[in-house]
C-alpha positions in Angstrom: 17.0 -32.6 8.4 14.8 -31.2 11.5 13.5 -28.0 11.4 15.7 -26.7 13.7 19.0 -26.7 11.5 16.5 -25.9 8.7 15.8 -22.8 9.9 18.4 -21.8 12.3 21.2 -24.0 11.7 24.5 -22.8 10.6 23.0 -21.6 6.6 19.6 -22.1 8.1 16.5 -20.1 6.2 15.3 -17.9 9.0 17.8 -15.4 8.5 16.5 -15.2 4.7 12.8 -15.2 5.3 12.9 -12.3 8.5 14.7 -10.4 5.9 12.1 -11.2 3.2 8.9 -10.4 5.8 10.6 -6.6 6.5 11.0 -5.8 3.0 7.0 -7.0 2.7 6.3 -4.5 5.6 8.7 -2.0 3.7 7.2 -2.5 0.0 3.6 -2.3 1.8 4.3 0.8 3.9 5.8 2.8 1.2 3.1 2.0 -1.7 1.0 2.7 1.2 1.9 5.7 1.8 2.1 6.7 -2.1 -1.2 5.8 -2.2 -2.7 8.3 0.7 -0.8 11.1 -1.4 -2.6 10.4 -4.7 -5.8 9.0 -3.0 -6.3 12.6 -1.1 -5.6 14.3 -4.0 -8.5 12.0 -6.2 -11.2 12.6 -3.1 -10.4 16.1 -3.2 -11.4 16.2 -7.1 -14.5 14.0 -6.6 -15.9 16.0 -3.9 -14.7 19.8 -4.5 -13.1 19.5 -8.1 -15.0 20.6 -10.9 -16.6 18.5 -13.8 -13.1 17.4 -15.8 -11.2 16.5 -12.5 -14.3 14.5 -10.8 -14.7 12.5 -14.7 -11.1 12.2 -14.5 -10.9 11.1 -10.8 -14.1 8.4 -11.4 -12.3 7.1 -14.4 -8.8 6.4 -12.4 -10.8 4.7 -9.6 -13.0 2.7 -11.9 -10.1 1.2 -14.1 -7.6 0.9 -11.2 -10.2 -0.9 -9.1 -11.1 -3.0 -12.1 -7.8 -4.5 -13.9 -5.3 -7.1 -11.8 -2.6 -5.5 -9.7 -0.6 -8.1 -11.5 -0.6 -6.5 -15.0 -0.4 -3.1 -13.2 3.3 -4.6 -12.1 4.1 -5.6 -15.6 3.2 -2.7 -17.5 5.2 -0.3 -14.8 7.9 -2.7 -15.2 8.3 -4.0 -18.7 7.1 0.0 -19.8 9.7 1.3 -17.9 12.3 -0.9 -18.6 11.3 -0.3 -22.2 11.9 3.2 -21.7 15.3 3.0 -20.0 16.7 1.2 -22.8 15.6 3.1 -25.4 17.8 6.1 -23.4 20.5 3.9 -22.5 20.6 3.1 -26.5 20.4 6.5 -27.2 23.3 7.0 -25.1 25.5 4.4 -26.4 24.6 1.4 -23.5 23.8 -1.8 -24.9 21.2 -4.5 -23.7 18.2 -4.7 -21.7 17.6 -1.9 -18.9 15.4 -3.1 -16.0 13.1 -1.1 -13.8 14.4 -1.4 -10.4 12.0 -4.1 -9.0 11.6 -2.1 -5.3 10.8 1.4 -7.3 8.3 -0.3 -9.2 7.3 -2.5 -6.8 5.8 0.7 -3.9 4.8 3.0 -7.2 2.3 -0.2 -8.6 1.3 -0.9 -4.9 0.5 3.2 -4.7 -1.2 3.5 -8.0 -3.8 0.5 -7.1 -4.2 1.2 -3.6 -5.0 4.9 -4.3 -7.8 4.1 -6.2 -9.6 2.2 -2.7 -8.2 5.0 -0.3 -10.0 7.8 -2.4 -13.0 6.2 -1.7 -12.0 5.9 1.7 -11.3 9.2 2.4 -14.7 10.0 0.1 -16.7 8.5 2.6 -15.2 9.4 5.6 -15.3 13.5 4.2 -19.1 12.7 3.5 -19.4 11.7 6.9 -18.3 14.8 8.5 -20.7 16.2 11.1 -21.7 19.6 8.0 -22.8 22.0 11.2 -19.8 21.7 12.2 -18.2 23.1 9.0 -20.6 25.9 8.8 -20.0 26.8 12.2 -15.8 26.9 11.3 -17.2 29.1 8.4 -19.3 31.3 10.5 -15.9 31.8 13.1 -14.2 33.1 9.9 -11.6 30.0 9.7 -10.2 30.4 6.4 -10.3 27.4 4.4 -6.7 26.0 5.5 -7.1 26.4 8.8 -10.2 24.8 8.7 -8.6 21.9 7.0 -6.2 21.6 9.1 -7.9 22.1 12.4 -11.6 20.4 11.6 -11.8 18.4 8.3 -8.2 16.8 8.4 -8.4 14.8 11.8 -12.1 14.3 11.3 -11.1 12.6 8.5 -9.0 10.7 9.3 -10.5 9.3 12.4 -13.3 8.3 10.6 -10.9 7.0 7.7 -9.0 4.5 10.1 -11.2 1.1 9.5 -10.9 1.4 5.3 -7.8 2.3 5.8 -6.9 -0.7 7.6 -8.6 -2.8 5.0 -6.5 -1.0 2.7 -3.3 -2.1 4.4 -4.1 -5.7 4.3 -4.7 -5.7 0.8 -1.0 -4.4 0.2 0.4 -6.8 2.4 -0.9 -9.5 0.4 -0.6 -7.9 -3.2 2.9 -7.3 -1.9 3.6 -10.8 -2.8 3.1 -10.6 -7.0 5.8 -8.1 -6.3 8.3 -11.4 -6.4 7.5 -11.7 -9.9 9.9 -8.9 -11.1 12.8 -10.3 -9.0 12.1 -8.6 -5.6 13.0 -11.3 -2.9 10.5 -10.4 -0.4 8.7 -12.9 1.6 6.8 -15.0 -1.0 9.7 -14.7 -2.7 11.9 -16.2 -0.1 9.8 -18.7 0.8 9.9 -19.7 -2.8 13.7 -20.0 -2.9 13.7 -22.3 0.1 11.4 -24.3 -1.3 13.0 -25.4 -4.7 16.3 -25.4 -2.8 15.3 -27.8 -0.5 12.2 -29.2 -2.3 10.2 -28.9 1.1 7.6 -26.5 0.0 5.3 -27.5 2.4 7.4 -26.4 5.4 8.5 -23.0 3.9 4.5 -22.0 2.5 3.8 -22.8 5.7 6.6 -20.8 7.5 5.4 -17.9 5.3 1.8 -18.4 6.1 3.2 -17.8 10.2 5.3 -14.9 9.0 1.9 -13.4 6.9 -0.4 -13.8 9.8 1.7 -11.8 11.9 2.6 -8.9 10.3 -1.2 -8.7 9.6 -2.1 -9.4 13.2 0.3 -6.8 14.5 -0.5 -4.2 12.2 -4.3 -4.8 12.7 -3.7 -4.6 17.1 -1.9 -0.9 15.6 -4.7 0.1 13.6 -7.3 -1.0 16.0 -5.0 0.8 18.8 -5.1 4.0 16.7 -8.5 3.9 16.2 -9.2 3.6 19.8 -7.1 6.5 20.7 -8.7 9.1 17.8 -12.5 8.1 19.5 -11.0 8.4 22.9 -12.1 12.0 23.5 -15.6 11.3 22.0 -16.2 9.0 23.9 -15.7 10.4 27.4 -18.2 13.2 26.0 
């Protein structure tokens, strides 16, 4: 069989593994964004909470930075299901009650990747240029406004690079997703390959597919990051 009918022959595999690489892109972007949520929220506590929330933060980023993403998936998945049995017993349903393998899938990827994006977004408030938050305070900005207008974008700007970093270590965590069902694209690849015992070809043609969702999101990142210096750089 060339590769040609292989992959885009009448029941070829392209169709199969394009569809796997978006839901990668779609697993990563959402946990991604889950993560920003809960990783402003644990910067937030470990530079302006008090004592409790700053323990509490440190101990979150310590143990989520320090245990496998893989048994992160598991214990989301085999907890939950655990759970949603034990209701659907309750209830009168029978049998075993899985998590629903995206759901569980974004919320792990959030939960890990908030632990390095707090330290992200640590660093880059630590970086912040502090005359220029006294002088917000000495023009009366109130503390939103301030956030908003000064500390938010400053942050962010200077947050781009980890946060990039961040990215590519969802898009490739993405793929221990596969083992609770979800057919993204290590997944796919996977099916091809015991279907058609060429695992070679279809590794390979999910190495391609890796390298440029990583290579197109980095050219976006970079682009980004380009744009947010742009203005400090004509000064």
């Amino acid at each position: 069989m060339d590769l040609y009918e292989l992959f885009l022959g009448s029941g070829g595999w392209a169709r199969l593994l394009c569809q796997g690489a978006l839901l990668t892109v779609a697993v990563a972007a959402v946990g991604l964004l889950i993560g920003a949520a809960l990783g402003i929220a644990l910067a937030f506590a470990r530079v302006s909470g008090g004592l409790p929330l700053r323990l509490m933060a440190d101990a979150y980023t310590t143990v989520l930075r320090g245990v496998p993403d893989l048994l992160v998936i598991y214990l989301l998945y085999f907890g939950g299901s655990s759970l949603l049995s034990s209701l659907g017993n309750a209830v009168g349903a029978t049998g075993f009650i899985g998590m629903p393998s995206f759901a569980t899938g974004v919320v792990a990827l959030g939960l890990v990747s908030a632990a390095y994006q707090a330290e992200v977004y640590r660093g880059a408030y630590q970086a912040l240029p502090w005359g220029e938050l006294e002088a917000a305070r000495a023009c009366g900005m109130r503390p939103a406004l301030m956030f908003r207008r000064v500390i938010a974008p400053q942050v962010l700007r200077h947050a781009l690079p980890g946060l990039a970093n961040v990215w590519q270590l969802v898009v490739k965590e993405s793929a221990l997703i596969s083992v609770i069902g979800l057919v993204e694209l290590m997944r796919a690849s996977q099916l091809g390959a015991g279907s058609t015992r060429m695992p070679f070809v279809f590794y390979a043609a999910a190495l391609c597919l890796y390298l440029v969702i990583t290579s197109v999101s980095g050219y976006l990142f970079l682009w980004a990051e380009s744009v947010s210096f742009k203005p400090y750089r004509r000064a």
